[in-house]
C-alpha angles and dihedrals in degrees: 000000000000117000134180129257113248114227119235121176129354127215127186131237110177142345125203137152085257105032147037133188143181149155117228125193112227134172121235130230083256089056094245107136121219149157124264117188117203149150109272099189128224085229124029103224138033130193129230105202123218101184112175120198122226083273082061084243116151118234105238124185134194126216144175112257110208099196089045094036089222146112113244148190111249136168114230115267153098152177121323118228122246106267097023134113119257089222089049079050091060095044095051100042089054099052084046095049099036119005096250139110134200125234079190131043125143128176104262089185143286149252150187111258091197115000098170084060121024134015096222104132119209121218119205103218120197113212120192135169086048122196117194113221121163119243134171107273124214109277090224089062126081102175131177113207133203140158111238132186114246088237084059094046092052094038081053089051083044083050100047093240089108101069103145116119092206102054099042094051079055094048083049090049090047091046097049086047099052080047 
């Protein structure tokens, strides 16, 4: 039977805006103790945003990715603040990443981005009656947006053009819930 591990003590790594590390000590089922270094977030969830115009095209971006040194496919979205709603989330991470807002979002469903190494849990969000309104964007992102068919966004991952976790295991979550 499979049992959980019980925390012991926490130390911290390292603490920045954007990331935050530590190595906890836990005790095993078997009673071993032992340290575990992960990512403890500064907010537990994030959103990944599949907003889909009135020609039921999804609204696809490309970004540079410093770690990979690539541009890459991505759907809107980010991490939820402490106390927000993960549908305000939504909401607010779209007008910042593409100048639109949904009438209509609803949770499709959620995942663990990393679940070996940090608890933080992603919603995909569907947002739907879309208004587009201009509003300032994050300096630290240079984003290229563009509205795709479903049928392109599945021949890309085909492809291999489509490589972000994030926004595959999205797609997945879209596609189980159309049937």
């Amino acid at each position: 039977m499979i049992k959980p591990w019980k925390h012991i003590t926490r130390t911290e790594l390292l603490s920045h805006p954007r990331m935050h590390i530590v190595e906890d000590t836990v005790e095993l089922p078997n009673g071993q103790r032992t340290q575990y270094v992960r990512e403890a977030p500064h907010t537990s969830c994030s959103v990944a945003i599949i907003a889909i115009n009135s020609q039921n095209e999804i609204l696809v971006q490309r970004e540079y990715s410093y770690p990979p040194d690539e541009i890459m496919y991505q759907l809107p979205g980010g991490g939820a603040g402490s106390e927000e709603d993960v549908i305000a989330a939504a909401n607010r991470e779209l007008s910042e990443e593409s100048g639109y807002t949904a009438r209509d979002s609803r949770v499709l469903g959620a995942f663990y981005v990393n679940n070996r190494r940090s608890d933080r849990k992603q919603y995909v969000v569907l947002c739907r009656d879309l208004i587009e309104e201009k509003r300032p964007s994050d300096p630290e992102e240079f984003i290229e947006s563009m509205w795709l068919p479903l049928p392109k966004l599945q021949q890309l991952i085909t492809d291999g053009k489509i490589t972000n976790m994030n926004m595959l295991a999205a797609l997945q979550v879209l596609q189980t819930q159309q049937g």
